[in-house]
C-alpha positions in Angstrom: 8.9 26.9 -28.1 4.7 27.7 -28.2 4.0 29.7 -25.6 0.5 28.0 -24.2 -2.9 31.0 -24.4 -3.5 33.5 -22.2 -5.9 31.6 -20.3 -4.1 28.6 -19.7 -1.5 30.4 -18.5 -3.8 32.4 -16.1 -5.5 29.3 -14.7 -1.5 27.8 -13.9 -0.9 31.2 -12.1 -4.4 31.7 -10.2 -4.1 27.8 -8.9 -0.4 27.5 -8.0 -1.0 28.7 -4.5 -3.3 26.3 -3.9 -1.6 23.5 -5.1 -2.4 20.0 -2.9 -1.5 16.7 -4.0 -4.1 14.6 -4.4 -4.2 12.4 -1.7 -6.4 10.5 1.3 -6.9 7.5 3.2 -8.8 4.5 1.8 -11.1 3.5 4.5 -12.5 0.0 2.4 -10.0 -2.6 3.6 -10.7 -1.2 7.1 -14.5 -2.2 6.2 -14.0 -5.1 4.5 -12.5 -7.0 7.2 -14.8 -5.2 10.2 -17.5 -6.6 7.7 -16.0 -10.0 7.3 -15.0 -10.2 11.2 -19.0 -9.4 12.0 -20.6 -11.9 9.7 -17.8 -14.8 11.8 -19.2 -13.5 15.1 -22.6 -13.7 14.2 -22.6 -17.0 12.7 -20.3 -18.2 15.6 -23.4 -16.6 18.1 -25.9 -18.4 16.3 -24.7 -22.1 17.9 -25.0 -20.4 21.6 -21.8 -19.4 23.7 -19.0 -17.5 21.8 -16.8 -19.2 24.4 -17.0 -22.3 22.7 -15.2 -21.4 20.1 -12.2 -19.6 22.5 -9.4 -22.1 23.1 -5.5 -21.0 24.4 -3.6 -23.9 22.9 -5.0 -23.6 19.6 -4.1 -19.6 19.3 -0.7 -19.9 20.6 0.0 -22.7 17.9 -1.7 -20.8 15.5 -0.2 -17.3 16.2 2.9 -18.4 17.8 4.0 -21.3 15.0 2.8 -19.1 12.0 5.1 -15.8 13.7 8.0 -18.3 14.1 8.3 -20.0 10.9 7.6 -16.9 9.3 10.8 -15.2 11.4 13.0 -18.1 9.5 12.0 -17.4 6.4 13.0 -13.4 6.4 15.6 -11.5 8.3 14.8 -9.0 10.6 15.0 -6.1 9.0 12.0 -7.6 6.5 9.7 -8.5 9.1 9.9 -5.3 10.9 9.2 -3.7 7.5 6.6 -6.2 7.2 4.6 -5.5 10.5 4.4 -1.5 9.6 3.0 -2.4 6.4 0.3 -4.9 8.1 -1.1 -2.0 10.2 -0.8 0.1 7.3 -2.6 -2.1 4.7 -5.9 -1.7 7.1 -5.8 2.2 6.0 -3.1 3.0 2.5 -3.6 6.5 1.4 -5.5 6.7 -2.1 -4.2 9.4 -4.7 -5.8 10.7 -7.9 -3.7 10.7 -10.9 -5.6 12.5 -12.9 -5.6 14.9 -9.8 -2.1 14.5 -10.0 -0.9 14.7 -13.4 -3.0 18.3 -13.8 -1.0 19.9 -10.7 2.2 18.8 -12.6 1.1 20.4 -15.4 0.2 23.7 -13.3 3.4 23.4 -12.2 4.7 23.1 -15.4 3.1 26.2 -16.9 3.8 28.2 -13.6 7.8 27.3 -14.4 7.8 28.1 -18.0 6.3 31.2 -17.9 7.7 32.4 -14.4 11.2 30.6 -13.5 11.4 28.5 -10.8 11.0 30.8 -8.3 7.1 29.9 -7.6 8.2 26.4 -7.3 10.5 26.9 -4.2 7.2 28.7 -2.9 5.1 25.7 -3.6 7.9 22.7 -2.0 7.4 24.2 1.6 3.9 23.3 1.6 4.4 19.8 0.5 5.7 18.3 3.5 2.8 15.2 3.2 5.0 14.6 -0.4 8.3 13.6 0.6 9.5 12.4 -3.1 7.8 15.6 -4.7 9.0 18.0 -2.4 12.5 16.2 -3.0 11.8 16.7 -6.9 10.8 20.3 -6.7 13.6 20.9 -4.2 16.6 19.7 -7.3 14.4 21.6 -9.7 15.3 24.8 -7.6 18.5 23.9 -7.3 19.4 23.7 -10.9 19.8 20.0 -11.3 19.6 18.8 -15.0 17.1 17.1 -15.9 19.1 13.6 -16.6 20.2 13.6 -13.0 16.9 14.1 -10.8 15.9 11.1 -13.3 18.9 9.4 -12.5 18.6 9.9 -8.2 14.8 9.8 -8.0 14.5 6.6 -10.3 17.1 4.7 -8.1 14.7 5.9 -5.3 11.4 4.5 -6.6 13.1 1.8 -7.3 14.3 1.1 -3.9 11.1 1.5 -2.2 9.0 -0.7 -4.8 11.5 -3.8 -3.8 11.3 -3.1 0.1 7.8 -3.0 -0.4 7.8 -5.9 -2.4 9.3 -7.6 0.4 6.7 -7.0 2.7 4.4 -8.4 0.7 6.7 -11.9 0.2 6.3 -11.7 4.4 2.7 -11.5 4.7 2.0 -13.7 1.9 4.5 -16.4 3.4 2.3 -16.1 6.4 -0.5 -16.3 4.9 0.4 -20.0 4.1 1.8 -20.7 7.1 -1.0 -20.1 8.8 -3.2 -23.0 7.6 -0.7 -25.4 7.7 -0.3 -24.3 11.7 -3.8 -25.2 11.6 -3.6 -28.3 10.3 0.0 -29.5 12.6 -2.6 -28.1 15.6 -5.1 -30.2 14.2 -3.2 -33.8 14.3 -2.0 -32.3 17.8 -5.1 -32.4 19.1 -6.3 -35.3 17.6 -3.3 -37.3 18.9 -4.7 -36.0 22.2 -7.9 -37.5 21.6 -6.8 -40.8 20.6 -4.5 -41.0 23.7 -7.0 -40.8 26.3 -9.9 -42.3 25.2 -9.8 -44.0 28.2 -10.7 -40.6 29.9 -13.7 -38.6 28.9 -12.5 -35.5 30.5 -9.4 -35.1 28.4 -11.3 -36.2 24.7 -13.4 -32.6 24.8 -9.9 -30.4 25.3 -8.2 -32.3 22.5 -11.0 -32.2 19.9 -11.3 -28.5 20.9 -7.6 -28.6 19.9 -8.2 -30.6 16.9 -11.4 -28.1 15.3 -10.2 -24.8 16.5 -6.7 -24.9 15.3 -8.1 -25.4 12.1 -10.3 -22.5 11.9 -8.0 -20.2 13.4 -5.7 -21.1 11.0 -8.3 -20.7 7.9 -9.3 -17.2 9.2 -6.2 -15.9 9.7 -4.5 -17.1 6.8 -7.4 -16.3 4.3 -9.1 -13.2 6.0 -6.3 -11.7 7.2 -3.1 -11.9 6.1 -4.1 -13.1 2.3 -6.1 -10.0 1.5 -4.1 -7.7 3.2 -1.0 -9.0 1.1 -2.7 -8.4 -2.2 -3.9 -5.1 -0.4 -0.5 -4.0 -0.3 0.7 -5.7 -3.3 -2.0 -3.0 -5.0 -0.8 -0.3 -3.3 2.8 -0.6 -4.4 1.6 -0.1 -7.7 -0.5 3.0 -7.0 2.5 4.4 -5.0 4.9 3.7 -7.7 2.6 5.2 -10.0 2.3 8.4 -8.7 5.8 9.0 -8.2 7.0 7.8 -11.6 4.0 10.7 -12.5 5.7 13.1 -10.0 9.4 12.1 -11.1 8.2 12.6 -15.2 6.4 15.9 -14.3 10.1 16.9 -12.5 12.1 15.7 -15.4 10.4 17.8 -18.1 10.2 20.8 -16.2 13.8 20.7 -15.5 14.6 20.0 -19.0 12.0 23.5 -19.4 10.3 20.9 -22.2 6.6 21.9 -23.5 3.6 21.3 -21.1 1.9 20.0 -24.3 4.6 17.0 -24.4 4.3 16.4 -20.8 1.0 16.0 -21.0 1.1 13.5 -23.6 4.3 11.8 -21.6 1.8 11.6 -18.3 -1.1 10.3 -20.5 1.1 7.3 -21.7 2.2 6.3 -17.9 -1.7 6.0 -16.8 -4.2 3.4 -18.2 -6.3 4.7 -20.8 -10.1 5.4 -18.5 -7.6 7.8 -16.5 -6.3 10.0 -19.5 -6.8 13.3 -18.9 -7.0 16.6 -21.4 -5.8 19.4 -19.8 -5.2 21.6 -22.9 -7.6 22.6 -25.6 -7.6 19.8 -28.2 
């Protein structure tokens, strides 16, 4: 097996110490919907009163009928998932693969010129990594290679379809929503129609009838829509950098050359993301 150059064996040794993963939070949805929610309210202030557009009946139908047809459609254990991943679609973490890819290749060097002692140093520091630290953790323990592929494959696999799951939730309420709009909608205009012979009970029901709709429109479209395809993204950047992580793992238990894993962590990533980390 070629032994990599003095120097790229010194740069593995000087940075495996300060090994991070390449991680942070991803502050635009957060933005994007403070931005969106602003432009409503000031368009909304522009007619006069904000209270006009405040009405009880119509957010209970909205809110309560979209949260109880979407509680028919999935079992509990999916819409619990569901709600952690709606509070966590406002902030997902944002990783680097090419950030990432380069630290498995430190990694790699550090192992193959040094034994896997340095990696058990490097694991106790990566308790923001769970499924790294987990990979590093079988590499130290001597696992072949075909079997951390084998356990942490079963693993990604499992999380991308709970995941995907909480995406099915909010995008089923995501069409809910509107249609709760519209029910409230004919609700209020059924109102209306009733009491025509009472002018204090037409304003109430067309309030009914206009703001059911909206509510339904904002929520379905602004909310729960984007924040569904927010996640959906996510999943895919997730299970990216763990199938990075898991083909990093693999090849150093297997002791393969760093040269063939970076050409095995260049295929995973799309082709603007390609990194070279050795001399061509």
């Amino acid at each position: 097996m070629t032994r990599p150059p003095a120097s790229t064996s010194a740069r593995a040794s000087s940075t495996l110490g300060s090994i991070r993963p390449a991680s942070g939070v991803d502050p635009m949805p957060f933005f994007g919907l403070s931005a969106a929610v602003a432009l409503m309210v000031w368009a909304m202030s522009l007619s006069g009163s904000l209270r006009a557009f405040a009405d009880l009946p119509s957010v209970m139908i909205v809110l309560g009928g979209t949260a109880a047809v979407t509680t028919i459609s999935f079992p509990v254990r999916d819409l619990l998932s569901a709600q952690r991943a709606l509070f966590s679609g406002l902030l997902p973490r944002r990783h680097d693969p090419r950030a990432i890819a380069r630290r498995m290749l430190v990694l790699a060097e550090a192992a193959r010129d040094k034994g896997l002692e340095p990696l058990r140093g490097v694991t106790a520091e990566l308790r923001s990594e769970p499924f790294l630290q987990r990979a590093l953790t079988l590499i130290g323990e001597g696992l072949p290679g075909d079997q951390i592929d084998h356990a942490l494959s079963g693993e990604i696999e499992a999380a991308a379809a709970g995941q995907t799951r909480s995406v099915a939730v909010l995008r089923r309420a995501a069409e809910v929503a509107p249609a709760m709009g519209l029910i409230g909608t004919l609700v209020g205009l059924v109102q209306m129609l009733g009491n025509l012979d009472n002018p204090a009970a037409i304003g109430p029901g067309m309030a009914v009838a206009l703001l059911t709709t909206f509510y339904g429109a904002v929520l379905g479209n602004m909310v729960l829509a984007p924040l569904a395809g927010r996640l959906e993204a996510a999943i895919e950047a997730e299970t990216l950098v763990k199938l990075l992580y898991l083909t990093g793992a693999v090849s150093i238990a297997r002791q393969e050359n760093p040269r063939r894993l970076e050409m095995l962590l260049n295929a995973q990533m799309p082709q603007g993301n390609r990194i070279r980390y050795f001399e061509p």
